[in-house]
N, C-alpha and C positions, 0 to 999 in steps of 0.2 A: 581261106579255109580254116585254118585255127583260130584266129577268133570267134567265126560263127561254130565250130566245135565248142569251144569253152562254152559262149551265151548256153547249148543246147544244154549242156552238161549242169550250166550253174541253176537254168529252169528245172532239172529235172531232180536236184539235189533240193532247190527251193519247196517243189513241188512234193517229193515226201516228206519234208520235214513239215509242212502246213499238214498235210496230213494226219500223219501219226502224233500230231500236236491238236488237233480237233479231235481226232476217234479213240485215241489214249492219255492224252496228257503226255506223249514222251518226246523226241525225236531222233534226228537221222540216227543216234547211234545205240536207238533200238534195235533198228533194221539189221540183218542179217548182209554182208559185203554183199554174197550172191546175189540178192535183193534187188541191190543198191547197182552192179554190175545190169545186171541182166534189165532195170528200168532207164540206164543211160543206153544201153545196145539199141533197146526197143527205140527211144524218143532220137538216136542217133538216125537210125534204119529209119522214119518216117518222116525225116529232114535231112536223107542224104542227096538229095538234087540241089540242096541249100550248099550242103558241104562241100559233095565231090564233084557236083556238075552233072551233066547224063551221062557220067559214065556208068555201067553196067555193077553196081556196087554189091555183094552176099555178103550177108550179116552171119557171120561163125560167135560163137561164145565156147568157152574154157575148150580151147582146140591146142593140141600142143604140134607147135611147128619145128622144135630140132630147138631151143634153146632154152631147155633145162625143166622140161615141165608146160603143161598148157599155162596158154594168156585167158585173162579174164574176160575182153571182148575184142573182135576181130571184125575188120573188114575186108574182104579178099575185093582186089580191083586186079586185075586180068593176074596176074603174073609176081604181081606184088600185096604185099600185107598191109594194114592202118591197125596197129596193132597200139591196144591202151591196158596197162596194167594199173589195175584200182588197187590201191588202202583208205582203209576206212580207221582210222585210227593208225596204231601202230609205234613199233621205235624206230628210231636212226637206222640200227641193221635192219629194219625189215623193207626200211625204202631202201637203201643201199643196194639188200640184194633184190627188189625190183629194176634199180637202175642196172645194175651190173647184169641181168637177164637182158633185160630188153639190147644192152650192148650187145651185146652174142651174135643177136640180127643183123642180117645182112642189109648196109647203109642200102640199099634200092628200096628198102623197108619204111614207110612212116613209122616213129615209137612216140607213144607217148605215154606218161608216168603222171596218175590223178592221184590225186591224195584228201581226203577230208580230215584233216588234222583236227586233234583237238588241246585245246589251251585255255589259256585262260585271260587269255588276250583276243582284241581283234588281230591282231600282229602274228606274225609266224614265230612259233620260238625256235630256242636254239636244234631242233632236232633238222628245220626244213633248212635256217640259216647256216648250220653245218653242213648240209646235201651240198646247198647251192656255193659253199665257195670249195668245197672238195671235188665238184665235177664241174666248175667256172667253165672249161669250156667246154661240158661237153654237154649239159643241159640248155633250155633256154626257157625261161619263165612267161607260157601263153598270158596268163592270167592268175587271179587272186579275187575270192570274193569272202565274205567276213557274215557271220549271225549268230544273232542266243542262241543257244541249244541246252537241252536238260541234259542229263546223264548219272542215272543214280550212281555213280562210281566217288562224284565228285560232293562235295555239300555245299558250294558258291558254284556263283554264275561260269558256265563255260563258253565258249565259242569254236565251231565248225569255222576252220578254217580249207577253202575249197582253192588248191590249186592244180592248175595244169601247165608240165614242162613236155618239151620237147625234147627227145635225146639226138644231138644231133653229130 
């Protein structure tokens, strides 16, 4: 199941950045999180037979379940959550306090923590390589995927870097 989460995840991040890179010249980190949130729900929701199997899956977005604040997108499966919190950029503390929310949840809970980092690398720098040995066990790294991206913030080349952990 998390792998084919990731692939949908890395199609639908691939699939706005071609986008907004044919209709504006810009990409993903034109788009608005929400955006970027509610076009993985959707592409999630329409390959969740892929994901979860026929179980009975409702697609929720920014719903707040009891740990600190609504999550960005939700899958309710009987009794339990699949709960994913996106940054779309961002620092250290702001994934921190994503991971440290998502902890909150009750382990019966899926969590998972996306991130479209940006850098100047294909590589993660030190903001995701700091997450990942601060929560060594309590994350687990689904996937990694790497591309150009523009962003007038920056004046060289940048890179979207797309990952997805498990908090487990």
């Amino acid at each position: 199941m998390n792998e084919k989460l990731f692939e949908i995840i890395r199609t639908t991040v691939n699939g706005i950045e071609s986008e907004l890179k044919r209709s504006d010249n810009t990409g993903i980190y034109f788009s608005p999180e929400l955006h970027v949130a509610f076009c993985i729900g959707r592409d999630v929701s329409k390959n969740r037979k892929q994901i979860f199997g026929e179980n009975e899956v409702q697609w929720l977005r920014e719903t707040n379940i009891g740990n600190g604040g609504p999550s960005d997108i939700l899958f309710k499966d009987g009794d339990r959550y699949i709960v994913i919190e996106l940054k779309l950029r961002g620092t250290y503390d702001s994934y921190k306090a994503d991971i440290e929310k998502l902890k909150r949840l009750d382990a019966k809970h899926q969590r998972f923590f996306c991130v479209l980092l940006d850098s100047f690398s294909e590589q993660n720098d030190e903001r995701l390589i700091k997450l990942e040995n601060e929560y060594i066990n309590q994350i687990t790294r689904i996937g990694h995927a790497s591309f150009p991206t523009w962003n007038n913030w920056y004046q060289r080349q940048i890179y979207c870097n797309l990952n997805l952990y498990e908090v487990v």
